[in-house]
C-alpha positions as CSV (number, residue, x, y, z in Angstrom):
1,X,-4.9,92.8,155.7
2,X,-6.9,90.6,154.2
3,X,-6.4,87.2,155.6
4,X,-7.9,85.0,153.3
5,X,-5.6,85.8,151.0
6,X,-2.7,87.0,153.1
7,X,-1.1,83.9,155.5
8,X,1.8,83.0,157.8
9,X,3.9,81.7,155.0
10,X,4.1,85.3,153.0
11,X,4.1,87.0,156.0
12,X,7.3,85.0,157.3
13,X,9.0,86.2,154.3
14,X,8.6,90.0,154.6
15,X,9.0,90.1,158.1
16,X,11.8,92.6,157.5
17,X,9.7,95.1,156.6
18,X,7.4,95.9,158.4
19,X,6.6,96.6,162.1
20,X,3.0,95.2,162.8
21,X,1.2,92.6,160.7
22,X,-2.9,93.5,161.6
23,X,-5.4,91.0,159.9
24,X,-9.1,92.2,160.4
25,X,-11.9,89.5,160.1
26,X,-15.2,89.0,161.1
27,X,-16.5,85.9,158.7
28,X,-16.2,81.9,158.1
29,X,-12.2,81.5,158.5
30,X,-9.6,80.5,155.9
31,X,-7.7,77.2,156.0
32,X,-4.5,78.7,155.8
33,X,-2.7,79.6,159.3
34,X,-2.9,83.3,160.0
35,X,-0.6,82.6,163.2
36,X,2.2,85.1,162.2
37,X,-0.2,87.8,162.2
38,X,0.3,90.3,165.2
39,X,-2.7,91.6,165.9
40,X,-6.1,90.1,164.8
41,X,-9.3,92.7,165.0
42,X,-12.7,91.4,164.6
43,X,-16.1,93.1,164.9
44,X,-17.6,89.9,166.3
45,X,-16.7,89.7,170.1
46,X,-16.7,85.6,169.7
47,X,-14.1,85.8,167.0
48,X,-11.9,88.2,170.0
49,X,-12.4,85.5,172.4
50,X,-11.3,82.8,169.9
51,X,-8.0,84.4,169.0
52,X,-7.0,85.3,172.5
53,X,-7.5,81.5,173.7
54,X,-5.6,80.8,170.5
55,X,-2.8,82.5,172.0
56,X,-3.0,85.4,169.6
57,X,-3.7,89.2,170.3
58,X,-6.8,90.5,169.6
59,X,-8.9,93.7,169.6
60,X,-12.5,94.4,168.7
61,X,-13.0,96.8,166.2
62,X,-16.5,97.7,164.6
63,X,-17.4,98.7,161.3
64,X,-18.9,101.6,160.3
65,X,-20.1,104.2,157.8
66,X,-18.9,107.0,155.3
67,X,-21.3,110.1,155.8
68,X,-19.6,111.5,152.9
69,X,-21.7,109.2,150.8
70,X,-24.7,110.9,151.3
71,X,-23.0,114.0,149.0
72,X,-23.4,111.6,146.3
73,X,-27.2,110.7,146.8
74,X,-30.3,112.3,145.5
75,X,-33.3,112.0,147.4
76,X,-36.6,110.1,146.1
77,X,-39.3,109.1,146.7
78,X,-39.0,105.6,148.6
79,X,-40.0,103.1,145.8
80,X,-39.7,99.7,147.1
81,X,-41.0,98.1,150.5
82,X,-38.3,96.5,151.3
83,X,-34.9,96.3,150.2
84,X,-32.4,93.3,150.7
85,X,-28.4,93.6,149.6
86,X,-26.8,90.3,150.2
87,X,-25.9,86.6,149.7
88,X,-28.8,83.9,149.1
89,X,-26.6,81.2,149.6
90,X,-23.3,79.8,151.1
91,X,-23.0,80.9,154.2
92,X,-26.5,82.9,154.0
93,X,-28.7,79.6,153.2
94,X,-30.4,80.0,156.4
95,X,-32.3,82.8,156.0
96,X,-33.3,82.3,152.5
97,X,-37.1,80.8,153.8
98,X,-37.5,84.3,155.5
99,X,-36.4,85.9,152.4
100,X,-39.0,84.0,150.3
101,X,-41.6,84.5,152.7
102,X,-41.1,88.9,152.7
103,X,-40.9,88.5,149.0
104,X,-44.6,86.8,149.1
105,X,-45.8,89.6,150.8
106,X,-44.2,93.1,150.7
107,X,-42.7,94.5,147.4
108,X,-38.9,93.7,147.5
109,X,-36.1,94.9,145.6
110,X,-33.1,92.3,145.9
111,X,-29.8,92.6,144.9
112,X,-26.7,90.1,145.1
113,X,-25.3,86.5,144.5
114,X,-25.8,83.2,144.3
115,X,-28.9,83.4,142.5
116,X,-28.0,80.4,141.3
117,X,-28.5,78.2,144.2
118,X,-32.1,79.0,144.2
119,X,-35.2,76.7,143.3
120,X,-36.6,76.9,140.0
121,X,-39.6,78.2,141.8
122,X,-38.3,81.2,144.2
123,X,-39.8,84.1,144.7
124,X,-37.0,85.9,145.9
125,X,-36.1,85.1,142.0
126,X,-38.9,87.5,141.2
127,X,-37.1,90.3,143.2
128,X,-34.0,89.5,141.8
129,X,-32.0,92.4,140.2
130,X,-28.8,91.2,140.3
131,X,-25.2,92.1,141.7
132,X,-24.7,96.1,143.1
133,X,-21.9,98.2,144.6
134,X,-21.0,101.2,145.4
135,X,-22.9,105.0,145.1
136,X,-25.7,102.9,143.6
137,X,-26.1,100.1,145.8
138,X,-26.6,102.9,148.9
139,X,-28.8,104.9,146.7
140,X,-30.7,101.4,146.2
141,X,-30.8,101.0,150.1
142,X,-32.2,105.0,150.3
143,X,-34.8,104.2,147.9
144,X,-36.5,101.6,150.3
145,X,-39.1,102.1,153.3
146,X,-37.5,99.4,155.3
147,X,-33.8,97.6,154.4
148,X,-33.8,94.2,156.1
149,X,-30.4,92.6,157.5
150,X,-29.7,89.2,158.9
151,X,-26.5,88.0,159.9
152,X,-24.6,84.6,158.9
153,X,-24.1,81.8,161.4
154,X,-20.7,82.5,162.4
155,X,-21.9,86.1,163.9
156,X,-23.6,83.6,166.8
157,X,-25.2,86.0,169.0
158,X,-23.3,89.1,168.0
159,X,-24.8,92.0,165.6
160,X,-21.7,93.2,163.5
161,X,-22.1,93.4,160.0
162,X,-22.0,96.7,157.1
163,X,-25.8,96.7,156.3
164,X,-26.3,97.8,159.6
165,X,-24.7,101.1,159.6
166,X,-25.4,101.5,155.3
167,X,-28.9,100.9,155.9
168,X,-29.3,103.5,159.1
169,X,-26.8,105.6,157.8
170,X,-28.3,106.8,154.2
171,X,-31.3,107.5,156.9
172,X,-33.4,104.4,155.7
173,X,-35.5,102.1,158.8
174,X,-33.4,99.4,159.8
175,X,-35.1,96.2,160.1
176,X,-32.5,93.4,161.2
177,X,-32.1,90.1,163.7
178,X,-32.1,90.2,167.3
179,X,-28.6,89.8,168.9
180,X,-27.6,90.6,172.3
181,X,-25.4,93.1,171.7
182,X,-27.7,95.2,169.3
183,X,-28.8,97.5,171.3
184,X,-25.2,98.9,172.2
185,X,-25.6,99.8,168.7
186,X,-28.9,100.9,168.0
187,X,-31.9,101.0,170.5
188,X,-34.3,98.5,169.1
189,X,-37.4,99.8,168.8
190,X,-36.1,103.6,169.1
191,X,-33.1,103.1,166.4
192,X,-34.0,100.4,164.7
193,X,-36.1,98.0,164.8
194,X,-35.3,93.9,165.9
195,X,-36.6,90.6,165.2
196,X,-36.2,87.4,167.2
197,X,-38.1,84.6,164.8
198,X,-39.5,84.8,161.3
199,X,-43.2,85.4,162.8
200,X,-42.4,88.7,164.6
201,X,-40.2,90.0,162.0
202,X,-43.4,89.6,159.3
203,X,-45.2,91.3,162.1
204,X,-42.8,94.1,162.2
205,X,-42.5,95.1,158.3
206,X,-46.5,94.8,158.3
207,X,-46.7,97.0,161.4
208,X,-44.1,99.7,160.1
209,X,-45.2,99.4,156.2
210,X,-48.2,101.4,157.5
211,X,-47.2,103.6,160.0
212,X,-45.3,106.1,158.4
213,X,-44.6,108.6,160.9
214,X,-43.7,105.7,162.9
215,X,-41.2,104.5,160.5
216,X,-40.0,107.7,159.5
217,X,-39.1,108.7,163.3
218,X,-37.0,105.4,164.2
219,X,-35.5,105.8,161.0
220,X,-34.3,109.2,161.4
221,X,-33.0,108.0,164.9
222,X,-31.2,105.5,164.0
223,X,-29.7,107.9,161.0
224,X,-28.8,110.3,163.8
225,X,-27.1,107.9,166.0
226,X,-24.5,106.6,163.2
227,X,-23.9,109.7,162.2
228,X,-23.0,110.8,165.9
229,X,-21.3,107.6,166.8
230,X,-20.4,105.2,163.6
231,X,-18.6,106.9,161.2
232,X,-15.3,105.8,159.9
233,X,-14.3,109.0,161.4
234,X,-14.7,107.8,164.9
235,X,-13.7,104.2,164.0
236,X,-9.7,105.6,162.6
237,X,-9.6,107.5,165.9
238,X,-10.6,103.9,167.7
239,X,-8.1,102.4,165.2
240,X,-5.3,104.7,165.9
241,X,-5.2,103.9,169.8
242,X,-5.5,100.5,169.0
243,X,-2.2,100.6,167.1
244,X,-0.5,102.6,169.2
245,X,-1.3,100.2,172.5
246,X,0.3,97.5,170.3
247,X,3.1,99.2,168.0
């Protein structure tokens, strides 16, 4: 369910009729209590450890990716750099300097939000190409050498989020933040490739912009990896024992 939306209160009063109430989130959390929930799963091991102490049950569950997409895609050739799907602000204000900085040096196609927030003077304002979903947002993420990913602060030191299975998984080079976990994932630097500070990951997209066969091969690895292990194939079979340990 979706818990920013979904509380205790309403939960409470259709308690009759259902079995087992599962939130799922993995992002800054709502005011409202989510206590009556049942089960809480999160793709962010912190957020797992947080609702246990809280005396709640918990599971992790990871995202993943739709191969059937790629039915719906039509192959060309790779147009932009970079590419970048995602919030400038809120939550995401902390990476914006790195975003300005790879869109004063590589050709970058942006799409998103919060345009709004930005200086008067941004370059990533140059990039800008608005707001995108669905067939055409993946097709967008196809159509770049290398899609950069960052995570927001409440990921800590955990990779979790969607761009990093859309990115590998329409077979495009993953370029995205360091986190301890990652490489239970994707191998960095066989699967994807990982940044730990602004400096290396300008280094990286340099590196990669002009090594093709290089890119192409870690690219195709990682492509090959979510299609073997990320789809949301394998994640409704994860799903499915999940419920029925807790049912």
């Amino acid at each position: 369910m979706a818990i920013e939306f979904i509380g205790s209160d309403f939960l409470r009063k259709v308690r009759p009729y259902y079995r087992l109430a599962i939130g799922q989130h993995a992002a800054p959390h709502p005011n409202h209590d989510i206590k009556a929930y049942d089960l809480m799963l999160s793709s962010l091991p912190n957020f797992v450890d947080a609702y246990r102490n809280g005396g709640m049950k918990s599971e992790f569950f990871r995202l993943g990716f739709e191969p059937r997409i790629l039915n719906h895609l039509s192959p060309e050739e790779k147009r932009s750099d970079i590419v970048f799907i995602g919030g400038v602000g809120g939550p995401h204000q902390g990476s914006s300097a790195l975003i300005e900085f790879l869109c004063q040096r590589f050709n970058i196609a942006l799409w998103g939000y919060e345009k709004e927030k930005l200086s008067k003077t941004s370059s990533i304002k140059k990039a800008y190409k608005g707001p995108i979903w669905g067939i055409e947002m993946y097709q967008a993420l196809q159509n770049g050498k290398i899609g950069f990913n960052r995570h927001i602060g409440v990921a800590r030191d955990y990779a979790n989020n969607m761009r990093l299975y859309e990115v590998t998984g329409v077979g495009t080079l993953l370029l995205t933040d360091y986190k301890k976990n990652l490489a239970k994932i994707f191998q960095p630097g066989k699967e994807c490739l990982a940044y730990k500070d602004d400096r290396e990951c300008l280094s990286l997209a340099e590196y990669y912009m002009t090594h093709h066969k290089e890119r192409e091969d870690i690219a195709q690895a990682g492509h090959a990896r979510t299609l073997a292990e990320h789809t949301w194939r394998h994640r409704m079979e994860e799903l499915l024992g999940i419920i029925k340990k807790h049912i």
